[in-house]
C-alpha positions, 0 to 999 in steps of 0.5 A, a space after each residue: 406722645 405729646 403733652 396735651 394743651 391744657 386749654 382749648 377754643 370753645 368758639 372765640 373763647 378758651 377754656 380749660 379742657 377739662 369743665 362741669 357737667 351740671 346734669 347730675 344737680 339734680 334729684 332722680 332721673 334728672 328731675 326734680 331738686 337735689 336732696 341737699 341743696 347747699 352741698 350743691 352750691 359748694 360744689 359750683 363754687 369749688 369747681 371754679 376755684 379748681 379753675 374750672 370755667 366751661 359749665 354745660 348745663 340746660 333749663 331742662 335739667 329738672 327743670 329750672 332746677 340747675 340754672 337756678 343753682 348756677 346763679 345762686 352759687 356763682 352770680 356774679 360769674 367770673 368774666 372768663 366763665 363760659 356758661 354752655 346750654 342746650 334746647 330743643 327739649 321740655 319735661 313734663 310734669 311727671 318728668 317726661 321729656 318732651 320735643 320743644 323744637 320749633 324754632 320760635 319754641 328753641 328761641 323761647 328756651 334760650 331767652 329761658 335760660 338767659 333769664 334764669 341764668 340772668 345773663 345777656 348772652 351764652 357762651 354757646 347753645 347745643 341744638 339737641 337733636 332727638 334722632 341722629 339717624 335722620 337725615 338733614 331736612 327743610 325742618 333741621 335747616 329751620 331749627 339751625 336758621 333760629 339758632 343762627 339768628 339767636 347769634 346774630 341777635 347777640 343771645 349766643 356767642 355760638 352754634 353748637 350740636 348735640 347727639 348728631 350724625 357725621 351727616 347732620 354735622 356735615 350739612 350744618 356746616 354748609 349752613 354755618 359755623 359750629 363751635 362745638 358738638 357734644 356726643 355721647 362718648 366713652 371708653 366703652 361707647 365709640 358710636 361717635 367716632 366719625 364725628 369725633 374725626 370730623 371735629 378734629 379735623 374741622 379744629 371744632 371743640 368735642 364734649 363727650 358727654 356720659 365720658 365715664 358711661 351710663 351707670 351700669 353694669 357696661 360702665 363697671 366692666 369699662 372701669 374694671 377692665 384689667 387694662 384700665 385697673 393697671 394703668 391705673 395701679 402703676 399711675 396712682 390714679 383711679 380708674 375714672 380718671 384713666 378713662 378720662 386721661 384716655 379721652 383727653 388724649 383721643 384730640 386737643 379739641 375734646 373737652 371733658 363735661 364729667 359730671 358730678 355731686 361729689 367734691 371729691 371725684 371733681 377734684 380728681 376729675 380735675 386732676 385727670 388733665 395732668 395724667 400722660 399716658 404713654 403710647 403703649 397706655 393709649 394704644 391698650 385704652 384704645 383696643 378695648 373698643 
């Protein structure tokens, strides 16, 4: 098997293919802040000294909680740092997460996180759609115009997508460039796996976010299989970075957004970059679907 590139383009960027996840920066269920709120800034400062320079982040995360940790830690932000978030979605006061949709609600949630980033301009933004069974309609091709003009406008260097169908992917397309789609995609979860297709052909960038799984019992047979276990003996590696290893193998243009609140496992999520599978591993990796 060929070695992978250690590097992809994320619109006209090129970023390490393995990045940040900042979801987890947060306390319970996504909401609300950490329980130690310097460990958190250590771990963005050490993910970019580790060469990490793609973050996914939202203002949702919390909210407000995330951005707010990204500036702390890293403003002012190294000028190959590509900073990735995503609209469409509000919390509410009990944590609920709510539709923010509209497009002059999704132009309000990227000048939000602009400010609370305080940058000019995202590297790109993912238009995060509730119901990837739906079928494109007048109200997606007004939600893509705001993002399209966002761009344009000079707020967003580009259009991306989140938790899309091969056919909202398709009908984006026909309407404009999109630089990356981010899915939910695993050893154990290849529902996406037409619109993975779909972006390597198109040569658009794929962030599979959950790449290691929910945390659940699901995730623990995913990592615990006996393929996964001995891939991972005979390599020295953990389990967690064969799944990634495996993901990074699937195409060039995946882009790994593991997220953590462990020093240690982004360190060794880092590392996953550097593991070559073999034939046979990936073809094994690959039958456990």
């Amino acid at each position: 098997m060929p070695i992978q590139p250690a590097r992809f383009p994320l619109g006209d960027r090129s970023v390490a293919r393995v990045g940040y996840g900042a979801m987890q920066l947060t306390g319970p269920g996504v909401f609300g802040p950490p329980s130690d709120r310097g460990a958190a800034l250590e771990l963005l400062r050490t993910a970019v000294e580790l060469g990490v320079d793609h973050i996914d982040t939202a203002q949702y995360y919390g909210p407000d909680v995330v951005n707010d940790l990204i500036r702390d830690a890293l403003y002012p932000y190294p000028a190959d740092l590509a900073i990735v978030s995503k609209v469409a979605v509000r919390r509410g006061h009990r944590g609920e997460i709510l539709p923010y949709d509209e497009p002059a609600e999704l132009r309000a949630g990227i000048e939000d996180n602009l400010r609370s980033l305080r940058v000019d301009r995202l590297a790109a933004v993912n238009l995060r759609m509730p119901d990837p069974a739906a079928l494109p309609d007048r109200r997606f091709d007004d939600q893509l115009a705001a993002m399209v003009q966002a761009r344009d406008d000079g707020l967003i260097e580009g259009v991306g997508l989140s938790n899309v169908s091969r056919a909202q992917l398709e009908h984006a397309l026909t309407i404009t460039n999109i630089v990356t789609v981010q899915n939910s995609y695993s050893l154990g979860e290849r529902g996406s796996q037409d619109v993975l297709d779909l972006t390597t052909e198109r040569g658009i960038s794929f962030a599979p976010y959950l790449p290691l799984g929910w945390p659940t019992a699901e995730r623990l047979r995913s990592l615990e299989s006996p393929v996964v276990l001995e891939i991972a003996s005979r390599l020295a590696r953990t389990p967690a970075q064969i799944a990634l290893a495996w993901l990074l193998s699937l195409a060039p243009s995946v882009l790994l957004i593991a997220g953590t609140r462990s020093i240690e496992h982004l360190r060794e999520n880092v590392l996953a970059a550097d593991i070559d599978l073999t034939p046979e591993d990936r073809e094994a990796l690959t039958a456990l679907g």
